[in-house]
C-alpha positions in Angstrom: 1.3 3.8 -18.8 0.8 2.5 -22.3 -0.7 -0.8 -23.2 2.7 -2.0 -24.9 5.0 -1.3 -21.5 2.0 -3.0 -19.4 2.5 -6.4 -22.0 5.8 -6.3 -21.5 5.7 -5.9 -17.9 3.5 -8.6 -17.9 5.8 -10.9 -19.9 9.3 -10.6 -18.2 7.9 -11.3 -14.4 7.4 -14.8 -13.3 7.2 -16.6 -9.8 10.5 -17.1 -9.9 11.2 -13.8 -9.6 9.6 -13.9 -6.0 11.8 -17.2 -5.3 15.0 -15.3 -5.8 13.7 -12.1 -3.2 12.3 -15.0 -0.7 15.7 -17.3 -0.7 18.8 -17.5 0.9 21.7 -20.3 0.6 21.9 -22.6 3.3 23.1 -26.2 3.4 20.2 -28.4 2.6 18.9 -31.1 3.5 17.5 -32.5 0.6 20.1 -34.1 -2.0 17.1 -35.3 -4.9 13.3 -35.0 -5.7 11.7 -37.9 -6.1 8.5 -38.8 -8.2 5.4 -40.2 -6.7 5.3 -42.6 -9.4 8.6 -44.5 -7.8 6.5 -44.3 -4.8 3.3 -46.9 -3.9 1.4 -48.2 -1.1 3.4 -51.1 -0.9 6.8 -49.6 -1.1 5.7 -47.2 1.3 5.2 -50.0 4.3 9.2 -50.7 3.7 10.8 -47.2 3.6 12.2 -45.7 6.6 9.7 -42.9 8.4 10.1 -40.0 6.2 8.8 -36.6 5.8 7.6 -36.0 2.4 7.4 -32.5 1.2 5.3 -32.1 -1.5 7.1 -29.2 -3.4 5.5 -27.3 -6.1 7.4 -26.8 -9.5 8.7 -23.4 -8.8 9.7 -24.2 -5.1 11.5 -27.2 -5.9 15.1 -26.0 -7.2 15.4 -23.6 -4.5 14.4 -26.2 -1.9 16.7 -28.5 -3.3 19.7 -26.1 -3.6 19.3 -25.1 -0.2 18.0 -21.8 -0.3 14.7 -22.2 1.5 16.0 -21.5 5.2 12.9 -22.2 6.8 12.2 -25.8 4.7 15.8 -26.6 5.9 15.2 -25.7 9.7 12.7 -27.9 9.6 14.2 -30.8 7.7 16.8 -30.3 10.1 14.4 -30.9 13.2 12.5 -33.8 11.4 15.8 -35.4 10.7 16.8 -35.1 14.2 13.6 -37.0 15.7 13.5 -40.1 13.2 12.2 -38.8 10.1 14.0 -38.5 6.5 13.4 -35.4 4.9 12.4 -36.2 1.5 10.8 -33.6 -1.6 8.0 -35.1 -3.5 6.6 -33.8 -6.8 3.9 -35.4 -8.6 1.1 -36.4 -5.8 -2.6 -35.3 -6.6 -4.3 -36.4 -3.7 -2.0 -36.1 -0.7 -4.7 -36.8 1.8 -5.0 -40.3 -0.3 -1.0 -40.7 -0.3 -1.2 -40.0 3.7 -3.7 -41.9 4.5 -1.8 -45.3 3.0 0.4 -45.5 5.7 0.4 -43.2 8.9 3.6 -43.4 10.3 5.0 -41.1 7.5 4.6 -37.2 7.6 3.5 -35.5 4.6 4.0 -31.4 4.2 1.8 -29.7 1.7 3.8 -27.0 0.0 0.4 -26.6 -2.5 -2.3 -24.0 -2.1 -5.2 -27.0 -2.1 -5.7 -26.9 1.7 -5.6 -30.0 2.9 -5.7 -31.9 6.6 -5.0 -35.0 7.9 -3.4 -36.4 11.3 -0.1 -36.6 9.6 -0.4 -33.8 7.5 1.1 -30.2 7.8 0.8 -27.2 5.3 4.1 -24.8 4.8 4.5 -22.2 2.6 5.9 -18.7 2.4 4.0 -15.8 3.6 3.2 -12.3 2.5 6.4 -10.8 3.7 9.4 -12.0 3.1 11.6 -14.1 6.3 8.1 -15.2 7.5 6.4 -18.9 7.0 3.2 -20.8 7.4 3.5 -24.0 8.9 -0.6 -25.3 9.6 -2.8 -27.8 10.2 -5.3 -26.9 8.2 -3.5 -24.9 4.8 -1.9 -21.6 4.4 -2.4 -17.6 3.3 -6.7 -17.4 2.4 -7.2 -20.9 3.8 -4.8 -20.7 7.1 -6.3 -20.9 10.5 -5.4 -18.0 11.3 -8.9 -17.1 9.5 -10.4 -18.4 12.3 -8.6 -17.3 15.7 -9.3 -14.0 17.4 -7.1 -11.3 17.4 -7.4 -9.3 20.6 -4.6 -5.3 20.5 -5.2 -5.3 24.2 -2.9 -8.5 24.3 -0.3 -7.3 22.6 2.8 -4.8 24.0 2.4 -1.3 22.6 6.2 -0.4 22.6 7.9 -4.1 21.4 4.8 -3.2 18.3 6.2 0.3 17.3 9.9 -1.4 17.2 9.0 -4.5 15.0 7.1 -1.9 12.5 10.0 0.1 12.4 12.1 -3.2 11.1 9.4 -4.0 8.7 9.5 -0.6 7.3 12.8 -0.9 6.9 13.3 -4.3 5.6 10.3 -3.5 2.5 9.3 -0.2 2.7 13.0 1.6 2.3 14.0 -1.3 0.3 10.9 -0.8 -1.9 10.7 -4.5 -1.3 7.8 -6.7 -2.3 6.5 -10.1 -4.0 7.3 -9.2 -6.9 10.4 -6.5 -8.2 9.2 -3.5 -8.3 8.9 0.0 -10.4 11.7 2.7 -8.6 10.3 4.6 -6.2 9.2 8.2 -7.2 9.7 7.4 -10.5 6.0 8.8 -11.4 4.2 11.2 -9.1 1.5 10.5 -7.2 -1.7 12.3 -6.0 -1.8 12.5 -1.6 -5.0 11.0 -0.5 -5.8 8.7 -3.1 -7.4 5.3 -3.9 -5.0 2.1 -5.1 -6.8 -0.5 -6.4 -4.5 -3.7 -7.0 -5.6 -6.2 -9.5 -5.2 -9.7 -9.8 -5.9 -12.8 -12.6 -9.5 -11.9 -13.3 -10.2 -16.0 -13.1 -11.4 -16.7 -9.0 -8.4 -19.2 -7.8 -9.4 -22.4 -6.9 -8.6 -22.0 -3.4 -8.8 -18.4 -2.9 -12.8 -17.2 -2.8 -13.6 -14.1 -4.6 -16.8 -12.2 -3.6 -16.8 -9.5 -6.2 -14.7 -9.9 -9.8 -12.4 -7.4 -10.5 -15.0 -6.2 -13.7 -17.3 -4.9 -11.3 -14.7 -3.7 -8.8 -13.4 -1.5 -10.9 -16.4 -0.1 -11.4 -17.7 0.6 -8.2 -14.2 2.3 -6.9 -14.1 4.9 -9.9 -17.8 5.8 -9.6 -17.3 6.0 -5.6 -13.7 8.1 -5.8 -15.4 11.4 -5.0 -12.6 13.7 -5.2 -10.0 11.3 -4.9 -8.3 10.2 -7.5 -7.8 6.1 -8.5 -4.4 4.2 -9.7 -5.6 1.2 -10.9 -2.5 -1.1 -10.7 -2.2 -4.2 -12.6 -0.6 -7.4 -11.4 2.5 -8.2 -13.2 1.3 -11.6 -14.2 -1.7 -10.1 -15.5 -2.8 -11.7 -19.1 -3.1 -10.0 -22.1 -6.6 -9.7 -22.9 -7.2 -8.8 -19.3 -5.1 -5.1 -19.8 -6.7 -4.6 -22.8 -9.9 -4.6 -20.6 -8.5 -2.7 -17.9 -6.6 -0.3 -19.9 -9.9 2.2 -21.3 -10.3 3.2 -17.7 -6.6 4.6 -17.8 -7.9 8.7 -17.9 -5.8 10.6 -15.8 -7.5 13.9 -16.8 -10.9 12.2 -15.0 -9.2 11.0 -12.1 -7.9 7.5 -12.8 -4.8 5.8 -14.0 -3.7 2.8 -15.3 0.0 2.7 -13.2 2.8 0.6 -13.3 4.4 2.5 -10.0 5.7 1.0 -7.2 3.1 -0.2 -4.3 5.2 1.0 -1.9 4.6 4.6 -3.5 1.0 4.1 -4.6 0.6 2.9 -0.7 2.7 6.0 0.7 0.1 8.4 -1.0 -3.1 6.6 -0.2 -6.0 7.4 1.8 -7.3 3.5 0.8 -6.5 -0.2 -0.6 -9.0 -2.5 -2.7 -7.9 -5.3 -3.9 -9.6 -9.0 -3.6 -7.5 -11.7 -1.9 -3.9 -9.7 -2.9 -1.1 -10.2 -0.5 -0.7 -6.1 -1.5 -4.0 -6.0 1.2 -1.4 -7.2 3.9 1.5 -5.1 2.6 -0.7 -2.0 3.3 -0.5 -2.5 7.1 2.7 -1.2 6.7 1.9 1.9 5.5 -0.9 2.2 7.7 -3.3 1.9 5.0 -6.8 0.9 5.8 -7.3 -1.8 3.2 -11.2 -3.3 1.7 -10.5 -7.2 0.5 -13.5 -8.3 -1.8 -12.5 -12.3 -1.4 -11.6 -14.8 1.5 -8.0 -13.8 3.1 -7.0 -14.7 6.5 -5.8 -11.2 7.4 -9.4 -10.1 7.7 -9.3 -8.7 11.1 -7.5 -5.6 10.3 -9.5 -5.1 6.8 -13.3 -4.6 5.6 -14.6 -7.1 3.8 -16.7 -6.6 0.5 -19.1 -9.3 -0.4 -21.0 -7.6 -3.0 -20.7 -4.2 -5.1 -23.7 -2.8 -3.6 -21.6 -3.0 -0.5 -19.2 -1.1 -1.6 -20.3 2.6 -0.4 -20.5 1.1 3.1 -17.6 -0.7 3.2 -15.5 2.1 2.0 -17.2 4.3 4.6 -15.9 1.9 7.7 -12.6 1.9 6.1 -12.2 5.7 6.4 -13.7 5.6 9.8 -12.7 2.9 11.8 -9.5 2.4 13.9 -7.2 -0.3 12.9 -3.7 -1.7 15.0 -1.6 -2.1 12.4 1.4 -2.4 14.7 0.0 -4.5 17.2 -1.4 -6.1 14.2 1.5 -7.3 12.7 3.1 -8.6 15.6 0.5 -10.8 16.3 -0.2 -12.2 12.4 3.6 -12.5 12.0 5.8 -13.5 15.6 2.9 -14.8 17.2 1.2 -17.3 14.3 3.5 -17.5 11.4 7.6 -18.9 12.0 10.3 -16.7 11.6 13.8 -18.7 10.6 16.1 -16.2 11.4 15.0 -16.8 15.3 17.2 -19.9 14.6 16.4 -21.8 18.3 13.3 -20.4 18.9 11.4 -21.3 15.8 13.2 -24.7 15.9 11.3 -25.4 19.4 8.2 -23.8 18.1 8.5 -26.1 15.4 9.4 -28.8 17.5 6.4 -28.2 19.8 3.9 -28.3 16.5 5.1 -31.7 16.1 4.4 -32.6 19.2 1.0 -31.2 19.6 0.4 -33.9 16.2 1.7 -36.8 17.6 4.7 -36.9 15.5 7.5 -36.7 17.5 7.9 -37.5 21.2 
């Protein structure tokens, strides 16, 4: 893959993109956004109890349009107990905004985890048709960080079934965050090593433990005989391929790749990547998967917190048994909310509210 096709890749992709493959139209329940400039502390003590839901930029035109099903199940169940379901844009400190008057609900759709008493986090998850909906944030900062996750719980035969959908609603489709290369479109070596890049900058809210510089260079000088694809992320900025791009040497064993993750993850033997939702993805190829930064999918990964680590964590990758089945079941029916279960994630819902104080 040459260094102009990687720009360009890099230009024509934008969150949007992942939007359009995460939405569906529905009726919504939202008819305007409002600013939180129109909105004080003292106009806030006369407004009806409402459920603000603090909508980033590139969430807000399909939540308004109706094309978020899950924001619009729960509008639907706010609405129905008291509470007007309103989108809000502008509002830095949430916790501050909360905090000024209690009997409103506020719903951080932002990755700044933040908690309150009257405060929820929502957002979508790694896979498609799934959402977070959490006290304390969402994705790296979720609780689900913290809880245990025990197979032995977990039915062996419902597990094999709800893979089976999962392969078939990403896998076969060649379905991911972002759109993807075609399948097959480049060949790729069996029993390899996919490392997935992201912005080299540590987000905000997402810990990294090891930067991508020197996790590059601790998976090609532990490859062995295995060769690496080095994958970039399509957002990935300029003068970032042009540092990733002199390791591109297929001759010695690793390439720069553009190819589909589904494919790179079909013909892998492991996953790297630091807090990538592609570490999650590789469950469904039954991928064992190292994660050099704070993710709340940890149970079924190795963790690398420093390149000296490395050599050992690749080691208990290759060696250790992982449920990715039972896994999945458990991170995605049993903690996350599934819309299309329609009544059942409307009680679930429901019951969350409860739990808060919320509703009665």
């Amino acid at each position: 893959m040459g260094r102009e096709e990687l720009k360009r890749t890099a230009a024509y992709l934008h969150v949007s993109d992942f939007i359009a493959i995460e939405s569906r139209q529905m009726p919504s329940r939202f008819t305007h956004i409002e600013q939180v400039s129109e909105l004080t502390a003292e106009i806030l003590k006369f407004r009806l109890r409402s459920a603000f839901f603090h909508v980033q930029n590139n969430l807000a035109k399909p939540a308004l349009a109706g094309k978020l099903d899950f924001l619009n199940l729960l509008a639907d169940v706010l609405a129905e107990n008291g509470l007007e379901p309103v989108l809000l844009q502008g509002c830095q400190r949430i916790e501050d905004f909360a905090a000024a008057d209690r009997r409103h609900l506020h719903i951080n759709m932002q990755d700044r985890p933040v908690q309150g008493d009257n405060i929820l986090s929502c957002s979508p998850s790694y896979l498609r048709g799934f959402w977070y909906l959490d006290r304390q944030g969402t994705r790296n900062n979720s609780s689900l960080g913290q809880k245990d996750f025990q197979p032995s719980t977990m039915d062996a035969d419902y597990a094999r079934t709800f893979f089976a959908r999962l392969r078939k609603d990403f896998v076969t489709t060649n379905r991911s965050k972002f759109p993807q290369a075609d399948k097959k479109r480049e060949p790729v070596q069996p029993g390899s090593i996919s490392l997935f890049l992201q912005d080299f900058r540590p987000g905000p809210y997402a810990p990294a433990y090891v930067d991508y510089t020197d996790l590059m260079q601790v998976v090609v000088e532990h490859r062995g005989a295995r060769h690496v694809y080095i994958k970039p992320h399509p957002l990935q900025r300029v003068h970032e391929l042009e540092h990733i791009m002199p390791y591109h040497d297929p001759a010695a064993g690793v390439s720069v790749v553009d190819t589909s993750i589904h494919d790179l993850l079909a013909h892998s033997d492991l996953a790297v990547s630091q807090t990538s939702a592609v570490g999650f993805e590789a469950n469904l190829h039954r991928v064992p998967v190292i994660m050099a930064g704070q993710v709340d999918f940890h149970h079924n990964s190795v963790t690398l917190r420093s390149p000296a680590h490395y050599a050992d964590a690749m080691q208990a990758a290759l060696t250790r048994r992982f449920h990715y089945e039972k896994y999945l079941v458990w991170f995605l029916k049993h903690n996350l909310f599934e819309p299309a279960q329609g009544v059942r994630t409307r009680e679930r819902c429901a019951a969350l509210l409860r739990e808060m104080g919320v509703i009665a």
